[in-house]
N, C-alpha and C positions, 0 to 999 in steps of 0.2 A: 607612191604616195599621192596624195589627192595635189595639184596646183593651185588651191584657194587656201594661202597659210590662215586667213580669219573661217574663225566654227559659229554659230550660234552665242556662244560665253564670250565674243571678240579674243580669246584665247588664241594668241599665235604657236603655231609649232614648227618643227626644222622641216624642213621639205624632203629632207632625207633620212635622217636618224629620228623623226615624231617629237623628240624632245622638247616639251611644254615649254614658251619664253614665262620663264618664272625671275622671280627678284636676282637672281645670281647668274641667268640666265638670259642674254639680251641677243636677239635674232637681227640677223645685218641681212637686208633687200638685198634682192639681184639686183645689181647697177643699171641692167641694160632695162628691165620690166618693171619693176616692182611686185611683180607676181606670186612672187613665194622670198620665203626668210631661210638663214642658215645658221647656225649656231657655232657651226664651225668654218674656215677656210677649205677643209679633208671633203668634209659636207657638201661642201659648192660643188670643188671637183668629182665628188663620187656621183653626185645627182647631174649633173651637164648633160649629161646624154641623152637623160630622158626630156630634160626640160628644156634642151634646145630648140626644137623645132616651137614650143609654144613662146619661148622668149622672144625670138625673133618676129614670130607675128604682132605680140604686143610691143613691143618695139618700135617696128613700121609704123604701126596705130599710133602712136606715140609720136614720133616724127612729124607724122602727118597731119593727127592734128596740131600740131607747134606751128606747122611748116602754114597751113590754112587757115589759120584764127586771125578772125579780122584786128586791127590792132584798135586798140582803144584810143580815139583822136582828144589831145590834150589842147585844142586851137581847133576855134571854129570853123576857120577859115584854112585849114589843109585843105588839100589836093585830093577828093578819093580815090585818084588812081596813083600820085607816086606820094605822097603823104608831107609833100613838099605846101609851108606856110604861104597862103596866097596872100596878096596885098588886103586891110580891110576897107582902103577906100575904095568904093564903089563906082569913083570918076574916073579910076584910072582904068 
């Protein structure tokens, strides 16, 4: 099955069994990607095999940018290298 649960109609489907996420029908993300939906538990583990090697990669990506994203300074006067509040008087 395709690994992009969203189609053109933002219609999600199971990533293994196609089953349309419809009103009675609610699709639960891979934990590790977000890359594809499953409708079932059976589902997750019948599909693993194929989508592990792409889970993993987005994964990493995922990580990585977590791990890289500059932090957004809430004080002026942090550090930009350890993010540590610098004094704001200027004499000292």
């Amino acid at each position: 099955m395709n690994e992009d649960i969203n189609n053109t109609n933002n219609t999600s489907f199971c990533a293994s069994c196609g089953i349309a996420e419809i009103d009675n029908v609610k699709l639960k993300e891979c934990d590790d990607c977000d890359l594809v939906g499953y409708c079932s538990d059976e589902c997750q583990r019948d599909h693993k095999s194929e989508h592990e090697d792409a889970c993993k990669k987005r994964a990493a990506e995922l990580r990585d940018k977590l791990l890289f994203k500059q932090p957004e300074s809430s004080h002026l006067g942090d550090c930009p290298i350890c993010m540590i509040p610098l004094p704001l008087d200027v004499r000292k």
